[in-house]
C-alpha positions as CSV (number, residue, x, y, z in Angstrom):
1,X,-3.9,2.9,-10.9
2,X,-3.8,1.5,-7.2
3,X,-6.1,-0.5,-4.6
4,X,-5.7,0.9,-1.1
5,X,-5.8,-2.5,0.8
6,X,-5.1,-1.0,4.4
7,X,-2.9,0.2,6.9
8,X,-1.6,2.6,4.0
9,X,-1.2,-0.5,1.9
10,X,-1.7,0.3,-1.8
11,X,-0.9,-2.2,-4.9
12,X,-0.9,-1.3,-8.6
13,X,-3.5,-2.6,-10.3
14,X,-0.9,-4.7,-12.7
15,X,0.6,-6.8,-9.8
16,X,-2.9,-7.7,-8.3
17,X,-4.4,-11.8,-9.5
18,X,-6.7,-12.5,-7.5
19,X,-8.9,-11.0,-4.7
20,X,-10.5,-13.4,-2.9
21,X,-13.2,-13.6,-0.2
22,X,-11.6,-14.8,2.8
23,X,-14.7,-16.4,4.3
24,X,-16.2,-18.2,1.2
25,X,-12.5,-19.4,0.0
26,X,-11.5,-20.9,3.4
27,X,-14.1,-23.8,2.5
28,X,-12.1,-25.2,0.2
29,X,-9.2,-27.7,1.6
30,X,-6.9,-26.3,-1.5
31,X,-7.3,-22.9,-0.6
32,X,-6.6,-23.4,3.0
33,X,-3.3,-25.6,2.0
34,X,-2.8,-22.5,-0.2
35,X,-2.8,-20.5,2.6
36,X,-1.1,-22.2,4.9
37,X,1.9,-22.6,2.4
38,X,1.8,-18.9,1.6
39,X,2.0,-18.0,5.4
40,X,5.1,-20.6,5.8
41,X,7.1,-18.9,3.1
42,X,6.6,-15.4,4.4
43,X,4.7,-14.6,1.4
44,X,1.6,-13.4,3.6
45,X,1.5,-9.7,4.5
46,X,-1.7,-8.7,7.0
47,X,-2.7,-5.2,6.8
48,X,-5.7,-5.1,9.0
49,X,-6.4,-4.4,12.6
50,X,-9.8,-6.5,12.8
51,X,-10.2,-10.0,11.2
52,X,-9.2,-10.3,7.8
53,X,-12.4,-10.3,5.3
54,X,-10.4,-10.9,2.1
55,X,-7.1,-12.0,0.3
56,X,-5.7,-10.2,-2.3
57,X,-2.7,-12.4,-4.7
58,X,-0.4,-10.4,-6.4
59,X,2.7,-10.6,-8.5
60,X,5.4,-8.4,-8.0
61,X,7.7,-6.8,-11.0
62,X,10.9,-9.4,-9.7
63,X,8.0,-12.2,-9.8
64,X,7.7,-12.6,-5.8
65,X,4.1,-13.3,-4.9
66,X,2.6,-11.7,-2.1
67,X,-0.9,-12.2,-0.3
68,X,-2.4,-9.7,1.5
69,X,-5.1,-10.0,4.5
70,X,-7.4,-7.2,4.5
71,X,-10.0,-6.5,6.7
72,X,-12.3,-5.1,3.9
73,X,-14.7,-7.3,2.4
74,X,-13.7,-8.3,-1.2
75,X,-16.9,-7.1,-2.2
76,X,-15.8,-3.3,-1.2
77,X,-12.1,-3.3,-3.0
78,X,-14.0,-4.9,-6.1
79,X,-16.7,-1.1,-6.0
80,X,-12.9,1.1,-5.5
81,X,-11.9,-0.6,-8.6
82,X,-15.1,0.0,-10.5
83,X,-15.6,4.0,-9.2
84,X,-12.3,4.9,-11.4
85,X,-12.8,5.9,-14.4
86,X,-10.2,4.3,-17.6
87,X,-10.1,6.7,-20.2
């Protein structure tokens, strides 16, 4: 299954960690540092137009990590997860 993050942006569900709020995380001096480091190693891919809302971590197949900006609300790509059925 895959997560449509934006900007025709889909990741398996395998490869994603984390998905973060961007808002609520950003308190946190560790998360910004996190962040920051990310963005320095070119590991941060933005796929929105607006203001990113959320982060999503994931781990590629070759073991890169990759953080995307989206600009919907983690609490929106946490309900696409949840509407698909497993079986």
């Amino acid at each position: 299954m895959y997560l449509h993050l934006g900007k025709n942006v889909v990741v398996a569900y395998s490869e994603i960690v984390a998905v973060c709020d961007l808002d609520n995380a950003s308190h946190s001096h560790i998360t910004r540092a996190y962040l920051t480091a990310a963005e320095k190693s070119g590991q941060v891919v933005n796929v929105c137009d607006d203001l990113p809302k959320s982060f999503v971590v994931c781990k590629r197949p070759d073991g890169r990590q990759i953080l995307y900006l989206s600009q919907l609300a983690s609490s929106t790509l946490l309900k696409r997860t949840n509407t698909l059925s497993f079986e």
